[in-house]
N, C-alpha and C positions, 0 to 999 in steps of 0.2 A: 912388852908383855902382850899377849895374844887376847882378841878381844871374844869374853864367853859368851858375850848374850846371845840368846835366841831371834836369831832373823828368818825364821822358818816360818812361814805363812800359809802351810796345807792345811787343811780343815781335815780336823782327826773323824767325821763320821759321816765324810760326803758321800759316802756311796749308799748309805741307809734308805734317802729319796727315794734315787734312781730305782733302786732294788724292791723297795715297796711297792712304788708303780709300776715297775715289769709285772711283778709278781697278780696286779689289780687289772692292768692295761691289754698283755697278750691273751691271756682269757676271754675276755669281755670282748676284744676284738674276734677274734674267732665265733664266740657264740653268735655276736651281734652279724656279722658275716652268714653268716650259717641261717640265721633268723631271717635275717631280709631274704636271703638266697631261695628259702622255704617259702615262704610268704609268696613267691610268686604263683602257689597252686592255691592261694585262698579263692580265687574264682575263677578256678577249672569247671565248676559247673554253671558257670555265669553263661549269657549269653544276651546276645545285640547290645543296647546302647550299654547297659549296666558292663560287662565286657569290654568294649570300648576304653568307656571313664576308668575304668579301672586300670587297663594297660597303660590308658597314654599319662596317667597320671603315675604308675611305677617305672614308666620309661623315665619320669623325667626322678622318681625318689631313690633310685637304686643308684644313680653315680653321685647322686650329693651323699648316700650312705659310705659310698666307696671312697670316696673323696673326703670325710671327714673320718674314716679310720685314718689314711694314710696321713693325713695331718694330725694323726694321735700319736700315729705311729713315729711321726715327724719331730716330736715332742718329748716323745720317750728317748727318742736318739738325741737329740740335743740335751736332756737331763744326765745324760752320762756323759756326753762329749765336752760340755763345758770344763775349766782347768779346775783341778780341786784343790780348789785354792777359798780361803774367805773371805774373799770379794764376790764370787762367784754364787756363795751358798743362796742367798735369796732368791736368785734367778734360777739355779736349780731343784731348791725347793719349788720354787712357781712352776716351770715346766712340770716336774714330776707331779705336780698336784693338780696341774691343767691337761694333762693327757687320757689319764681314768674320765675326769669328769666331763672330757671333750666325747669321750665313747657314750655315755650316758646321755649327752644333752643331743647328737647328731643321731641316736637309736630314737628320742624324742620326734625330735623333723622329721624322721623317714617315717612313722607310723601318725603324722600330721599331714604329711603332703599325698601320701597314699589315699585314694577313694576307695575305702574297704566296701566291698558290698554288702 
């Protein structure tokens, strides 16, 4: 006699996470992108030391911004990549829910580490 049970282990709504956080994450990186990118004319009418502090201080905030997209973006791809399987869901949930909030918190640092004039 053939045995019926169910040995199927896919998680029937794994892709909901992933999908939500694209939906939160590519946005937000682009804006946030766009924002810092912008930001480098807040003191085009700056000039000497204030000019200065301000550059060497965006030299050093504009690749921890760039660096902490792509580790968002790192994160988004690892919430779809994992197996969809139910072992898996908590750590896809966590990514997916650590990648939105990783653009929030690293758009944070770059308008802290920046010396606005």
């Amino acid at each position: 006699m053939p045995d019926l049970t169910l040995d199927d282990d896919r998680a029937t709504g794994a892709w909901v996470a992933p999908l939500v956080s694209t939906l939160l994450t590519l946005p937000a990186c682009v804006l946030v992108y766009f924002v810092g990118g912008f930001s480098a004319m807040a003191c085009d009418s700056c000039a000497g030391a204030e000019a200065d502090r301000f550059e060497s201080s965006f030299g050093v905030a504009f690749p921890v911004l760039l660096g902490g997209l792509g580790l968002a973006l790192f994160l988004l791809a690892a919430s779809w990549a994992l197996p969809w399987e139910r072992r898996s869901t908590t750590r896809r949930v966590g990514f997916a829910l650590a990648a939105p909030v990783l653009v929030a918190c690293v758009y944070g640092l770059f308008t802290v580490l920046v010396d606005w004039p």
